[in-house]
C-alpha positions as CSV (number, residue, x, y, z in Angstrom):
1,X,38.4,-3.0,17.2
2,X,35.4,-1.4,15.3
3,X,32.4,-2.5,17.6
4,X,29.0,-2.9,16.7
5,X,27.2,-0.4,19.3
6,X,29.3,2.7,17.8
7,X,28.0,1.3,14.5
8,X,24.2,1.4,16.0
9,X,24.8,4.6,18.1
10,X,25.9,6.1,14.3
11,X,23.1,4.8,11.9
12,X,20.3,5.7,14.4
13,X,21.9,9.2,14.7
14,X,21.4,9.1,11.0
15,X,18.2,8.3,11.3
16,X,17.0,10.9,13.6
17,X,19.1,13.9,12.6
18,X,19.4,13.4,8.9
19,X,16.5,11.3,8.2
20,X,14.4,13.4,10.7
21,X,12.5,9.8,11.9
22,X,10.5,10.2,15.0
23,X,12.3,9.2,18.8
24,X,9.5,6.1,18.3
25,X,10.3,5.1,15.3
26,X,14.1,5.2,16.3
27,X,13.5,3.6,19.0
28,X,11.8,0.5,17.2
29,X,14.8,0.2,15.1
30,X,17.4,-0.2,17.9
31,X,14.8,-2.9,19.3
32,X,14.8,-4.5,16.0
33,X,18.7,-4.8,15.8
34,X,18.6,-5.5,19.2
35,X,17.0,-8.6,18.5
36,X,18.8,-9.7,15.3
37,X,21.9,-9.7,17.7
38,X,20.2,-12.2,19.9
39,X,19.6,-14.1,17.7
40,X,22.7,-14.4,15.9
41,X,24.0,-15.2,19.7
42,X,26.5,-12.4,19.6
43,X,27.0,-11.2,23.2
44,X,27.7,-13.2,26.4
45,X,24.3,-14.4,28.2
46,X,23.1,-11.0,30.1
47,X,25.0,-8.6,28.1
48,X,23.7,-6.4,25.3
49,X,23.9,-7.9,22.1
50,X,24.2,-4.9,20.2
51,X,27.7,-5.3,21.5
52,X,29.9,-7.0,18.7
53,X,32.9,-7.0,16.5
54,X,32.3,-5.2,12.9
55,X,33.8,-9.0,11.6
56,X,31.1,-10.7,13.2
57,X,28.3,-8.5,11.7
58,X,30.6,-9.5,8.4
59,X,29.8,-12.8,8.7
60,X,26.3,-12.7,8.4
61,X,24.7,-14.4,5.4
62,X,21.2,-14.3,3.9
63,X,20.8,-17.7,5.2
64,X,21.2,-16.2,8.3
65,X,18.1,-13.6,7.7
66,X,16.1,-15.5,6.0
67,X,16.3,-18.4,8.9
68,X,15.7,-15.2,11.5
69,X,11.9,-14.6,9.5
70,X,11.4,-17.8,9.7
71,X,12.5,-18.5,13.7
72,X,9.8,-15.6,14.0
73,X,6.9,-16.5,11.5
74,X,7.0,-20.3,13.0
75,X,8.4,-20.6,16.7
76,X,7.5,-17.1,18.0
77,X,4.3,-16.7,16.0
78,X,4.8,-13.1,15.1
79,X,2.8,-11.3,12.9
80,X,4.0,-11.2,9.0
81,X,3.5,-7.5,9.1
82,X,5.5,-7.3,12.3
83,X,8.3,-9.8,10.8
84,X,8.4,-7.0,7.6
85,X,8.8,-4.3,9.8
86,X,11.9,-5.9,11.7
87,X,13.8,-6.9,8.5
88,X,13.2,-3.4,7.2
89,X,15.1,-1.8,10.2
90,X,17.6,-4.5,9.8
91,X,17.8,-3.8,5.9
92,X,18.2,-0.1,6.3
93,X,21.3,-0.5,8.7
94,X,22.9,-3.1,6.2
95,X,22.5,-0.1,3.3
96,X,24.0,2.5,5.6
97,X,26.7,0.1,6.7
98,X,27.4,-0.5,3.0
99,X,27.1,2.8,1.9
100,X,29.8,4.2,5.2
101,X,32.0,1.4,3.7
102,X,31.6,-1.2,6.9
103,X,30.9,-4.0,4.5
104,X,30.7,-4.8,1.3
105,X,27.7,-6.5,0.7
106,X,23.9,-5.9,1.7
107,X,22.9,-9.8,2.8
108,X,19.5,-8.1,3.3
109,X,18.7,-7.2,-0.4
110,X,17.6,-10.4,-2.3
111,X,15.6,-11.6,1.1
112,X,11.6,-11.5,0.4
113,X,9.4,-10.3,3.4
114,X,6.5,-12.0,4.2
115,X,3.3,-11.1,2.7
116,X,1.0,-9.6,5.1
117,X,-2.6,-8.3,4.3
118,X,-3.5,-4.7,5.1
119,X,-6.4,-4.3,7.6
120,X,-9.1,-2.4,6.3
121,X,-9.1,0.8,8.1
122,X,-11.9,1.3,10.9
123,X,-13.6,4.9,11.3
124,X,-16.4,6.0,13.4
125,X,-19.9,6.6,11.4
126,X,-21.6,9.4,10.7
127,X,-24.2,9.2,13.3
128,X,-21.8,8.6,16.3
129,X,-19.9,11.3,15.3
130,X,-23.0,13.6,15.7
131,X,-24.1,12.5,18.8
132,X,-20.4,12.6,20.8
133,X,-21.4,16.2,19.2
134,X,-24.3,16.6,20.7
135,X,-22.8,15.2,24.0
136,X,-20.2,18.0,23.8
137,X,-22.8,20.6,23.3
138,X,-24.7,19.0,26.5
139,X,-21.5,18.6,28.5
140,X,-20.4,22.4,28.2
141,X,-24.2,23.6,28.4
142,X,-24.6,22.0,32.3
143,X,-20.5,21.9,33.3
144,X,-20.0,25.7,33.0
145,X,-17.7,25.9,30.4
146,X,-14.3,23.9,32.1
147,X,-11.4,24.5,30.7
148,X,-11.1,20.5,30.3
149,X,-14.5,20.3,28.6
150,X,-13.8,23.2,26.1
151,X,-10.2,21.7,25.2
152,X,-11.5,17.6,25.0
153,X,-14.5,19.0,22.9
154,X,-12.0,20.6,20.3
155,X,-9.3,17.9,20.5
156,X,-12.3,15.8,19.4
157,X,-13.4,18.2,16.3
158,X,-10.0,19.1,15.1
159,X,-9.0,15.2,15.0
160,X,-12.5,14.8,13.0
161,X,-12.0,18.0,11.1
162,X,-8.1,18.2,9.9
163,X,-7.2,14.5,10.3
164,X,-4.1,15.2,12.0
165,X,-2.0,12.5,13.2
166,X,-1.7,12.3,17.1
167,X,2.0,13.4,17.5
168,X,1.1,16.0,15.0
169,X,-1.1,17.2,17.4
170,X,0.8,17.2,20.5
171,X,3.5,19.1,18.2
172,X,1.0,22.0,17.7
173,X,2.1,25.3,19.1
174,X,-0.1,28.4,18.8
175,X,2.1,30.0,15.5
176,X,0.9,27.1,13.9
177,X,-2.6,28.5,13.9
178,X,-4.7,31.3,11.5
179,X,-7.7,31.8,12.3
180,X,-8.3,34.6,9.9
181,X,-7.7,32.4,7.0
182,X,-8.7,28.9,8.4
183,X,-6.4,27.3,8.0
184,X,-3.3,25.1,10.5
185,X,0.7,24.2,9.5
186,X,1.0,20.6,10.2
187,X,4.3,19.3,10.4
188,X,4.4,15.7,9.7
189,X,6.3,12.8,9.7
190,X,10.0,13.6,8.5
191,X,8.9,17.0,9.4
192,X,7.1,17.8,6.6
193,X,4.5,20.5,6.3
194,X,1.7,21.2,5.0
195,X,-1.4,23.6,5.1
196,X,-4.6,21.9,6.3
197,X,-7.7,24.1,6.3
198,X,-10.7,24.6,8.7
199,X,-14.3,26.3,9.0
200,X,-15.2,29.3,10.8
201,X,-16.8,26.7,13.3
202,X,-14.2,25.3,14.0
203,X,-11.9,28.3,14.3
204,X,-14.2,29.8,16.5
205,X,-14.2,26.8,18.9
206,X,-10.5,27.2,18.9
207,X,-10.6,30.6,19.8
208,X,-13.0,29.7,22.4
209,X,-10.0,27.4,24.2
210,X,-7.1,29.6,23.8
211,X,-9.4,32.4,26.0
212,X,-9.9,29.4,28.7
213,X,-6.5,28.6,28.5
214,X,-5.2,31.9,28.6
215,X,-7.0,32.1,32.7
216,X,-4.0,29.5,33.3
217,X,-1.2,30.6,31.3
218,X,0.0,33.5,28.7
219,X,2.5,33.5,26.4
220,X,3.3,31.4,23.5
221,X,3.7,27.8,23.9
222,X,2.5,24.2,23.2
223,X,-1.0,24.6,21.8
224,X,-2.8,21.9,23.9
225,X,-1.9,21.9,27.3
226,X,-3.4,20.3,31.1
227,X,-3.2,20.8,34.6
228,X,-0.7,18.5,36.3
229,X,-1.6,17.2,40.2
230,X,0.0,19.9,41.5
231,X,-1.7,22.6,39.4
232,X,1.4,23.3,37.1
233,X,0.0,23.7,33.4
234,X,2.3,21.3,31.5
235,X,2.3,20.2,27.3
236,X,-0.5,17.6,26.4
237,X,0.7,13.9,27.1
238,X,0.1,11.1,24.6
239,X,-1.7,9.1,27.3
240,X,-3.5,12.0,28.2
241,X,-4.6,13.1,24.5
242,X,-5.9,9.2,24.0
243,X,-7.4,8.4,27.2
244,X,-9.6,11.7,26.1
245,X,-10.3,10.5,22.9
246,X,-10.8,6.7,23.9
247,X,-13.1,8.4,26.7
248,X,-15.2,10.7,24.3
249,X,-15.7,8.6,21.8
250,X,-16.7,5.0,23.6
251,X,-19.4,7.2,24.9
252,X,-20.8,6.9,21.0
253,X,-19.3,4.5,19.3
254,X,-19.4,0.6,19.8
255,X,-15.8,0.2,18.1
256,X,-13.6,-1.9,19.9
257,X,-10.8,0.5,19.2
258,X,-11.4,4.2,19.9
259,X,-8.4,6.2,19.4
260,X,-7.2,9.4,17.6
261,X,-6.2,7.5,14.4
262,X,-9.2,6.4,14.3
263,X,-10.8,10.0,13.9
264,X,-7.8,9.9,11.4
265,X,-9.5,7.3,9.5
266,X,-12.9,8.8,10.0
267,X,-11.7,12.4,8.7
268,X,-10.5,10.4,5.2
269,X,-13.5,8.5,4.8
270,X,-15.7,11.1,5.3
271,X,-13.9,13.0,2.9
272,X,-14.0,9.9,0.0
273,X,-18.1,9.7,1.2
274,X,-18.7,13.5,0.2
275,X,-16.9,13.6,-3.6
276,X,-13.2,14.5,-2.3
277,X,-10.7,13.0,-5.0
278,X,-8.0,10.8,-3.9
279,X,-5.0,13.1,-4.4
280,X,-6.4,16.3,-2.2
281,X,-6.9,13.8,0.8
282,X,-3.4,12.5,0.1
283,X,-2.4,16.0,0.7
284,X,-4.5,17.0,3.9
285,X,-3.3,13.7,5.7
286,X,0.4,14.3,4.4
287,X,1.1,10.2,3.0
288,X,3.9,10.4,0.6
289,X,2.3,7.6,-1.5
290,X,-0.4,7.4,-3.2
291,X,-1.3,3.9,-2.5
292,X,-1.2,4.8,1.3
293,X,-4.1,6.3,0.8
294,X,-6.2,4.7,-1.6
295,X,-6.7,2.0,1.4
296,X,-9.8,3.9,1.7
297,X,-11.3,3.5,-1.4
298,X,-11.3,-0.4,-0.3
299,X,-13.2,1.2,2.7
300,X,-15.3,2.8,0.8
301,X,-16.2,-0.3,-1.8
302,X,-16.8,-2.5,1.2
303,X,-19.3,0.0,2.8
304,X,-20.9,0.6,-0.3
305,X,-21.3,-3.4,-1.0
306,X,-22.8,-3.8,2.6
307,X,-25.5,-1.0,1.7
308,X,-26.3,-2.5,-1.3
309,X,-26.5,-6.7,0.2
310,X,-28.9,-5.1,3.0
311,X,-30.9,-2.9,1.1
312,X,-31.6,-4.5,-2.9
313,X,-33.9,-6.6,-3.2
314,X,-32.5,-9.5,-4.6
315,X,-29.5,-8.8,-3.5
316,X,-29.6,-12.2,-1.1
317,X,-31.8,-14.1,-3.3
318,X,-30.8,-17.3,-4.5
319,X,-31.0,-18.8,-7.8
320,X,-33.2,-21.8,-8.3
């Protein structure tokens, strides 16, 4: 009997090797299906729904998906965005399924996903991002230069200055880097490249932290690194490289989110502020569509409207 979890097991190989989708994003997929099965009720209470007979994955009907969304939108109050991104995994196994010849329809292609408006991105203003600049400049003036203070001031300023995403960043070896022409291979998501470049500020700073870091450890490596509890220098953690940023920048800012896609945000907005067109930053931050990135001009609009209702004149007046 053909069984559901080889099925799974195969598709998010497919994913990962072929498709080249980060272990996160994989990872959200299988917890996706995972819950599709449960609620389709097909394994044994305590047992792993992924677990099932390909004729029982044959019997699903649109019906079926469609009453799913719904179960979700109304009983478990989930999120429309988070109800799209669950019948997206479960519509991308149905089309590999169909494709390996498991079944012969995709119930998944005339369902509709919810609707769900796109947040406004948030980024840090100009004015907070000069003073956590000054703050760095005061921290490594009185601290003597740590190794900690020269490596969170740069994580900082390359976030700000390259808009890299955070996994980009923990994925950044020391090859990746010249200094000489300014200039740093990203490899995004899908592990795509591309070339962002930098200033000779900013290249200096980052040859500032690779002397301090070479006092711990030589050789080439992962390009940010920190000290374990023991003393053993180890790769840069995710929780390590946000608890820095959330750190640094709720110094400065009064966001209620302060995180490194945040800076991501700030390093696009910025751009849009200062006469960049749209296309160039859709090819320093590496979005495959174009309408990924024109969220920003939205930004942009709405900052520009606020300016203008505080500042004209008769901007608030009423008619009479």
């Amino acid at each position: 009997m053909l069984y559901l979890c080889t099925m799974i097991r195969h598709f998010l190989d497919y994913i990962a090797i072929e498709r080249k989708y980060s272990p996160r994003t994989v990872e959200a997929y299988r917890d996706d299906l995972r819950d599709f099965g449960r609620f389709m009720g097909w394994s044994a209470k305590g047992a792993d729904p992924l677990v099932v007979s390909a004729e029982q994955v044959r019997k699903v009907g649109e019906d079926d998906v469609k009453t799913w969304m719904l179960e979700m939108l109304e009983q478990d109050k989930q999120s429309p965005r988070s109800v799209k991104r669950k019948l997206s995994a479960l519509r991308s196994f149905y089309r590999f399924m169909l494709r390996t010849g498991k079944v012969t329809r995709d119930v998944t292609a005339r369902v509709v996903p919810p609707k769900a408006d796109k947040p406004l991105p948030v980024f840090f203003r100009p004015a907070e991002m000069a003073e956590e600049e000054r703050l760095s400049d005061e921290r490594l003036a009185t601290c003597g230069d740590s190794f900690e203070d020269i490596r969170d001031a740069l994580i900082i300023e390359m976030l700000y200055q390259t808009g890299m995403r955070q996994a980009e960043m923990l994925g950044l070896q020391d090859k990746d880097l010249d200094l000489q022409q300014g200039q740093v291979r990203i490899f995004g998501k899908r592990r795509k490249e591309r070339i962002v470049p930098f200033g000779p500020a900013l290249a200096e700073q980052i040859k500032e932290y690779m002397e301090a870091r070479a006092e711990l450890i030589t050789g080439p490596q992962t390009f940010f690194v920190k000290q374990s509890k023991s003393g053993e220098v180890v790769p840069m953690t995710k929780n390590t490289l946000y608890n820095i940023v959330r750190t640094r920048m709720g110094e400065v800012s009064t966001l209620k989110k302060h995180s490194p896609h945040v800076l991501r945000h700030t390093f696009a907005t910025t751009m849009l502020d200062n006469g960049a067109d749209i296309r160039t930053i859709q090819a320093l931050l590496g979005h495959a569509s174009l309408s990924t990135t024109q969220v920003y001009t939205h930004t942009t609009f709405e900052q520009i409207k606020r300016v203008y209702m505080e500042t004209h004149p008769r901007a608030k007046k009423d008619k009479k």
